[in-house]
Backbone bond lengths (Angstrom), bond angles and torsions (degrees), N, CA, C in turn:
res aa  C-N    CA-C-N  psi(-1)  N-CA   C-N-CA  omega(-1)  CA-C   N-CA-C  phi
1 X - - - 1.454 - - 1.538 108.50 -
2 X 1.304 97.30 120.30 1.827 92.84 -174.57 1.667 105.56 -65.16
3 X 1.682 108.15 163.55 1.728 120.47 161.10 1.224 125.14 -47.18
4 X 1.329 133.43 127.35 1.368 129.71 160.87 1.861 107.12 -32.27
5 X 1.645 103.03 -63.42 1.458 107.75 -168.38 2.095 106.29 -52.05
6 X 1.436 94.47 -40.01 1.516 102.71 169.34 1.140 117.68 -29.66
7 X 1.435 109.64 -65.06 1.529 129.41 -168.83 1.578 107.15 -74.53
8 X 1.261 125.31 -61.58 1.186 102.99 159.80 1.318 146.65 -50.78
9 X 1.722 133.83 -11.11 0.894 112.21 140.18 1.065 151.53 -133.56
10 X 1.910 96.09 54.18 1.297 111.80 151.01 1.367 125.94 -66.23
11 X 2.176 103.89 -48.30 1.235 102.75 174.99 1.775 124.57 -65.76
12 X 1.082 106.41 -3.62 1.738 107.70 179.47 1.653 110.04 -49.47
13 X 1.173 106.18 176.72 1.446 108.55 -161.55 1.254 123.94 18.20
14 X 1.599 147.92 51.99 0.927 134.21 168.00 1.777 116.90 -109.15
15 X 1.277 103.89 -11.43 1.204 125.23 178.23 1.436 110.05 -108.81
16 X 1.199 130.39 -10.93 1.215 138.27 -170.64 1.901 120.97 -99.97
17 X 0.879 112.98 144.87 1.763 96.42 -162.28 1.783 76.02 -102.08
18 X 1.773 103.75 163.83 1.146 100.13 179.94 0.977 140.36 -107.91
19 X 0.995 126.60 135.51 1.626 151.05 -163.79 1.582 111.51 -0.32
20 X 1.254 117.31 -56.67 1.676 126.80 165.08 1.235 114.87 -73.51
21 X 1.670 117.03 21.61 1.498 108.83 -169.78 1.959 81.01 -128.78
22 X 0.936 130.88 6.13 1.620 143.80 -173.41 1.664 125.12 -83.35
23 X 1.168 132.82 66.43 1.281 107.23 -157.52 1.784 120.05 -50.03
24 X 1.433 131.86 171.85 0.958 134.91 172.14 2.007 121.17 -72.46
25 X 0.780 134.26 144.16 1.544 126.30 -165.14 1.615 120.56 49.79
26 X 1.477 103.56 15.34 1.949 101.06 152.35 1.753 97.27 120.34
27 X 0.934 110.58 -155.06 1.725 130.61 176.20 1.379 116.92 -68.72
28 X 1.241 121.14 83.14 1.917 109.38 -176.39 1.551 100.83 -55.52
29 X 1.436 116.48 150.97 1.029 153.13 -150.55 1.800 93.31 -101.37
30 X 1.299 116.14 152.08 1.744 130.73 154.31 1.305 102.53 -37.49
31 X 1.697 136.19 160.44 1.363 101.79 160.43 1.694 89.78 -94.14
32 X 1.233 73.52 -160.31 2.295 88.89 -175.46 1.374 104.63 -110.99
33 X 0.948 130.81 155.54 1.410 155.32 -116.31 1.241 122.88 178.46
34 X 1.926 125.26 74.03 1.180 108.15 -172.23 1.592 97.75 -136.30
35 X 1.361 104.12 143.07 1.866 123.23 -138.53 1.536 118.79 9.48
36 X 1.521 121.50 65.34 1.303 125.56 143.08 1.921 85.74 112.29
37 X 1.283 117.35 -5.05 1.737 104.87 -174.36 1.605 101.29 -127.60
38 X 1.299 98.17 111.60 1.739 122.09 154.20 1.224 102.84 -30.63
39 X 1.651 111.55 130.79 1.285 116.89 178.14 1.495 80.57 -134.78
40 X 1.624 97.00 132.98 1.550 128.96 161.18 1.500 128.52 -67.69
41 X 1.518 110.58 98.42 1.857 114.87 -178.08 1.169 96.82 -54.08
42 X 1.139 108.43 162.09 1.409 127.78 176.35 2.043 109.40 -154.91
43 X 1.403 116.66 78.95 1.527 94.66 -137.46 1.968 67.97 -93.13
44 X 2.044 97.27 166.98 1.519 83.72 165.81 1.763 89.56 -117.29
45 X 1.848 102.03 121.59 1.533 101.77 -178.17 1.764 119.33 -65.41
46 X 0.988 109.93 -38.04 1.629 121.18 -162.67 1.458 97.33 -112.20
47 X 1.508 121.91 77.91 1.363 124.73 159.65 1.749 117.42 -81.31
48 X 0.777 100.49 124.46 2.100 92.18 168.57 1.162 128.56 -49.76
49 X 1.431 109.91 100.41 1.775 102.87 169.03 1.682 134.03 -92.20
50 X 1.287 99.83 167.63 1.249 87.98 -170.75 2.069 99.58 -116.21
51 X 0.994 123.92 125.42 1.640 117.63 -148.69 1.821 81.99 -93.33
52 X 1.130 123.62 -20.37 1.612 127.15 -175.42 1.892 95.36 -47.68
53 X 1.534 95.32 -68.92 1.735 111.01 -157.95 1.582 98.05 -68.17
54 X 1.514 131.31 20.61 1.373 100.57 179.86 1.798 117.60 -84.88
55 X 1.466 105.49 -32.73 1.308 115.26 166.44 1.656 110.79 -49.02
56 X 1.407 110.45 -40.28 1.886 99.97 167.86 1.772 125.57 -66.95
57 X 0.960 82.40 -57.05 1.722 82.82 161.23 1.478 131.85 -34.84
58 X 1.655 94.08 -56.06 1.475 99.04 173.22 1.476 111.16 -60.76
59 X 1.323 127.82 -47.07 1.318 129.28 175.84 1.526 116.06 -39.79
60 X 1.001 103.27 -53.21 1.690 127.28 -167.51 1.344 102.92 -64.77
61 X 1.370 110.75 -31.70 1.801 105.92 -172.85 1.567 96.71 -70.67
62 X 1.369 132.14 -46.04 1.590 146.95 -132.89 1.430 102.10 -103.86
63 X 2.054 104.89 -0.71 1.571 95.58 -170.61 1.749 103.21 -78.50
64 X 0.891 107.07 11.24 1.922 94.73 -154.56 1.391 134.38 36.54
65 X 1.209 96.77 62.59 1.557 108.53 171.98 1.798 110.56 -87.03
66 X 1.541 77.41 127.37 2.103 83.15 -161.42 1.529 102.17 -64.98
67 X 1.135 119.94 -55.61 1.490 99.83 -170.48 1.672 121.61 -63.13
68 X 1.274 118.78 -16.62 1.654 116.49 178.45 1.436 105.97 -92.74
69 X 1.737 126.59 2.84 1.624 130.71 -170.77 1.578 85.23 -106.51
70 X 1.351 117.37 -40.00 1.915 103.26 -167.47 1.524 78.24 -93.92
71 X 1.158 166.04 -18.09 1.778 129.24 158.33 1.360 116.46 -61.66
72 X 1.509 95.44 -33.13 1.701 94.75 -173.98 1.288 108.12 -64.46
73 X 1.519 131.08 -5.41 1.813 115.97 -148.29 1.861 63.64 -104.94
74 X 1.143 140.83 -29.46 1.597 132.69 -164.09 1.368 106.07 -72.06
75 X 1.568 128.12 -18.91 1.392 102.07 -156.98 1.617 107.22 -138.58
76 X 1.756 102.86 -21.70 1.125 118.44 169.17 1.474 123.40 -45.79
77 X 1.596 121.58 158.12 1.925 106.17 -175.88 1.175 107.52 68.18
78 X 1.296 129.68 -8.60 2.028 117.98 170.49 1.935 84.20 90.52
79 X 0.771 108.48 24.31 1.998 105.92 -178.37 1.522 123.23 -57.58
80 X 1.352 98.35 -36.08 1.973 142.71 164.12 1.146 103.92 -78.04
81 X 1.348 109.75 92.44 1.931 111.24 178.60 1.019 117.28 -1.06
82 X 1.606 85.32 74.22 1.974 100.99 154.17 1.631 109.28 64.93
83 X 1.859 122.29 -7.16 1.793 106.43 -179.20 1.177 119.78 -99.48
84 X 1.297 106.62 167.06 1.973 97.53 -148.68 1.580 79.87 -108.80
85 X 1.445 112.47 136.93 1.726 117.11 -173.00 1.857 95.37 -110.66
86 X 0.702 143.40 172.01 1.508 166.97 -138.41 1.448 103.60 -164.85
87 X 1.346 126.32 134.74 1.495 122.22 -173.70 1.939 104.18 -124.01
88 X 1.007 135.33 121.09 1.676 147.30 -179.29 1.544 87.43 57.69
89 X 1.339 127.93 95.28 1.503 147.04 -178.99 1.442 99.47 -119.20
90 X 1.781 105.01 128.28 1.403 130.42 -161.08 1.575 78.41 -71.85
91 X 1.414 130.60 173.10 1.725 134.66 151.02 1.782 82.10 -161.32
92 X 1.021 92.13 132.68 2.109 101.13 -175.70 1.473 111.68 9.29
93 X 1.115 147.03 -112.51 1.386 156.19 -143.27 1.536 98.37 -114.37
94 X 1.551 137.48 12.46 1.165 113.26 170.59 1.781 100.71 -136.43
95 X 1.494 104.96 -178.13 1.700 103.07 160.26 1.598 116.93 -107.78
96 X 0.962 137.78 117.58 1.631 128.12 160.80 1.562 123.84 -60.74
97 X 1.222 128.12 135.34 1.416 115.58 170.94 1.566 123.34 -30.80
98 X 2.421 95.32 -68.50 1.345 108.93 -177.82 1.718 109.38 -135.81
99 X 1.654 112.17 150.57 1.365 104.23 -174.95 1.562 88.63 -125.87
100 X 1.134 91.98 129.11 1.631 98.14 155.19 1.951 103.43 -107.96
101 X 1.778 108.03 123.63 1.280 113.50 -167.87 1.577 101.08 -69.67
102 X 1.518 101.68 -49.70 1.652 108.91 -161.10 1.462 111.44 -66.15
103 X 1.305 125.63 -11.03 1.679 112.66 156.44 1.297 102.14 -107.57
104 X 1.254 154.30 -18.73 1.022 155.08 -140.87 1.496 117.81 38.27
105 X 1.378 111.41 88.27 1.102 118.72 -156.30 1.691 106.51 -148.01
106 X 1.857 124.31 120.63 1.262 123.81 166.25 1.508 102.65 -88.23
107 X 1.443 88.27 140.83 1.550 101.98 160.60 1.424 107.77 -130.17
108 X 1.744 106.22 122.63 1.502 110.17 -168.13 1.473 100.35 -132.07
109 X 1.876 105.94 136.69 1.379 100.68 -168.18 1.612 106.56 -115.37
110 X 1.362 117.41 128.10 1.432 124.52 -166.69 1.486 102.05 -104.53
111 X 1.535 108.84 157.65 1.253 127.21 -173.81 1.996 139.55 150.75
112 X 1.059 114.52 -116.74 1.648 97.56 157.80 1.775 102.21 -107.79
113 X 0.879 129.32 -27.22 1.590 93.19 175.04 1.398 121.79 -109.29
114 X 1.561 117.44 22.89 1.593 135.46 125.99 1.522 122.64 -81.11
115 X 1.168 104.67 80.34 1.770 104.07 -177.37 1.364 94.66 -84.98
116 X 2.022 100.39 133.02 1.877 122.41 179.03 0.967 96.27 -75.18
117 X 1.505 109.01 127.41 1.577 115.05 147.15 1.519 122.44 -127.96
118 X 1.254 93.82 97.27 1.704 119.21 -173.58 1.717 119.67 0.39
119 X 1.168 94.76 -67.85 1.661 90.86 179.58 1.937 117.88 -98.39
120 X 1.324 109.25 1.67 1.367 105.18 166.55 1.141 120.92 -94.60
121 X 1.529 114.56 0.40 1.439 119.23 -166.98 1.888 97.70 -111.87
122 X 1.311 110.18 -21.20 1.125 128.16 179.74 1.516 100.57 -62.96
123 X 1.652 107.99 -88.30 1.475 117.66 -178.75 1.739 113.04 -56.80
124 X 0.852 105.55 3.06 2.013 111.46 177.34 1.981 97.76 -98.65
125 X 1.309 102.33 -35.57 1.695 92.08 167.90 1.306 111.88 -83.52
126 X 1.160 109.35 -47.86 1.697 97.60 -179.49 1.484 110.79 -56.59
127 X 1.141 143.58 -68.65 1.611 125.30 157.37 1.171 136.56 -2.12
128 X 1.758 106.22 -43.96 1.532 94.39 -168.21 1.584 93.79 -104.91
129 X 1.670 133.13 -4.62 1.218 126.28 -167.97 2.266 77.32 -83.27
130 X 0.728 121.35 -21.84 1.633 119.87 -155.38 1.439 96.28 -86.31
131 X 1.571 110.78 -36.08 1.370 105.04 158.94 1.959 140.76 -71.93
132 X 1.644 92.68 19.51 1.544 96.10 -175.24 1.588 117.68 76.86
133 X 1.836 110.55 22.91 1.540 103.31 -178.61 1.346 88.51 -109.96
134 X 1.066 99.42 170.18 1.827 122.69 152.69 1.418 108.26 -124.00
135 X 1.236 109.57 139.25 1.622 136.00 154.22 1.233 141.45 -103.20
136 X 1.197 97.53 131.80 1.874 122.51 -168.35 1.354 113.39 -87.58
137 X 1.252 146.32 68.76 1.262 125.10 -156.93 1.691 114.93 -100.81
138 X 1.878 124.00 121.36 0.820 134.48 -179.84 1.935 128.83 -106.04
139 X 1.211 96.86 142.37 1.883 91.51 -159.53 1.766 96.51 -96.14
140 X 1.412 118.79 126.39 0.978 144.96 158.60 1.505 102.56 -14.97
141 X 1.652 122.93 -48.74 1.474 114.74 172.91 1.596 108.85 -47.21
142 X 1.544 109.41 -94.83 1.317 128.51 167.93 1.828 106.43 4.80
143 X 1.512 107.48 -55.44 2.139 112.20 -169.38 1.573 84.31 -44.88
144 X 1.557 93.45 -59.88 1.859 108.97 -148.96 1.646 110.01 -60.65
145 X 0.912 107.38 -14.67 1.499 93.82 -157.92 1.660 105.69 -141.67
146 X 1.473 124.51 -9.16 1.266 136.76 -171.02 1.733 106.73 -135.63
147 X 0.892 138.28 11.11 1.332 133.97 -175.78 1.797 125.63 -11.46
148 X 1.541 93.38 -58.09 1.406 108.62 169.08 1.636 125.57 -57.81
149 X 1.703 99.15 -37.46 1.713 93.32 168.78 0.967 93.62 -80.18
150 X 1.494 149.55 -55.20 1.476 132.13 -157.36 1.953 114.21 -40.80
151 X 1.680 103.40 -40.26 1.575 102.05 -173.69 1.475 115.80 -86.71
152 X 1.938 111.11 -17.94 1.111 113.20 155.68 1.026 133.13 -49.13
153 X 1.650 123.37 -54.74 1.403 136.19 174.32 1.666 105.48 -55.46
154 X 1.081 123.79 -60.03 1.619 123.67 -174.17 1.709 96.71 -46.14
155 X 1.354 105.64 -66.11 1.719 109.88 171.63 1.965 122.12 -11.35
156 X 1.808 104.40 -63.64 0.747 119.74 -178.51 2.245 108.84 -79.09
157 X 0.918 116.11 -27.91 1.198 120.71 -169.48 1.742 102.66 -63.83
158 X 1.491 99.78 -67.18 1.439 120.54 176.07 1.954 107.27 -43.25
159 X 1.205 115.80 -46.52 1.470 126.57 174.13 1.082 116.35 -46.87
160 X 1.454 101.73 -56.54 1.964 111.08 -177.67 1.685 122.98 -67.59
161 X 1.429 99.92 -13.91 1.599 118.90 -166.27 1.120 131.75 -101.22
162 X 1.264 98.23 -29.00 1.462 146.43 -179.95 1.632 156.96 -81.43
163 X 1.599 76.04 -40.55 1.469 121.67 -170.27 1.777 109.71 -81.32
């Protein structure tokens, strides 16, 4: 009666594609495609978290804040050519509204229930531009009352950045 270990590794690699056939950092993705021009991912894999703020985040998703629930119904499900967005995403010591991984990209929406505060909002961008993101930043008016420019503008932002 042959070895268990025998048998297992005979059957090894038979299900497995091989090793030089693997890309590096996982399954490349479709690329994206928005009106007729390839846009280049750029994901950043190894961001710094902070394991403290995850209980805030979670909070933050469940508050129902109207203008980040009607973007979310726009982009959530891959709805936004096919990219998968992340909603109150830890990035080291802060939360972001939205992450899109596969460009590496914040999208943060300002207004009354983002109150500015001059130098935390300052050193909170410089951080995350230092972390290899870019930011999209959208005004709480624009969600409410412009929807269509709001996904236009991202449209064009992502194009110029991207492209």
């Amino acid at each position: 009666m042959p070895k268990p270990l025998k048998i297992l590794q005979a059957l090894e690699g038979q299900n497995s594609p091989p090793l030089e056939g693997c890309p590096k950092g996982g399954v490349v993705e479709k690329p994206i495609m928005i009106n007729g021009i390839i846009i280049n991912q750029a994901p950043s894999l190894e961001l710094p978290y902070n394991p403290k703020l995850k209980e805030r985040a979670k909070e933050l998703r469940y508050a129902r804040n109207l203008p980040e629930v009607l973007f979310w119904q726009q982009v959530h499900k891959r709805k936004f050519y096919k990219m998968d967005f992340d909603r109150q995403r830890v990035v080291g010591n802060y939360i972001v509204d939205f992450y899109c991984k596969q460009l590496g990209l914040v999208v943060e929406i300002d207004g009354a229930s983002h109150h500015f505060d001059g130098d935390y909002d300052e050193q909170r961008e410089k951080y995350l531009v230092a972390q290899g993101l870019k930011i999209y930043r959208i005004s709480v008016h624009d969600i409410l009352r412009k929807m269509e420019f709001v996904l236009m503008g991202l449209e064009n932002f992502i194009v110029e950045n991207y492209s």
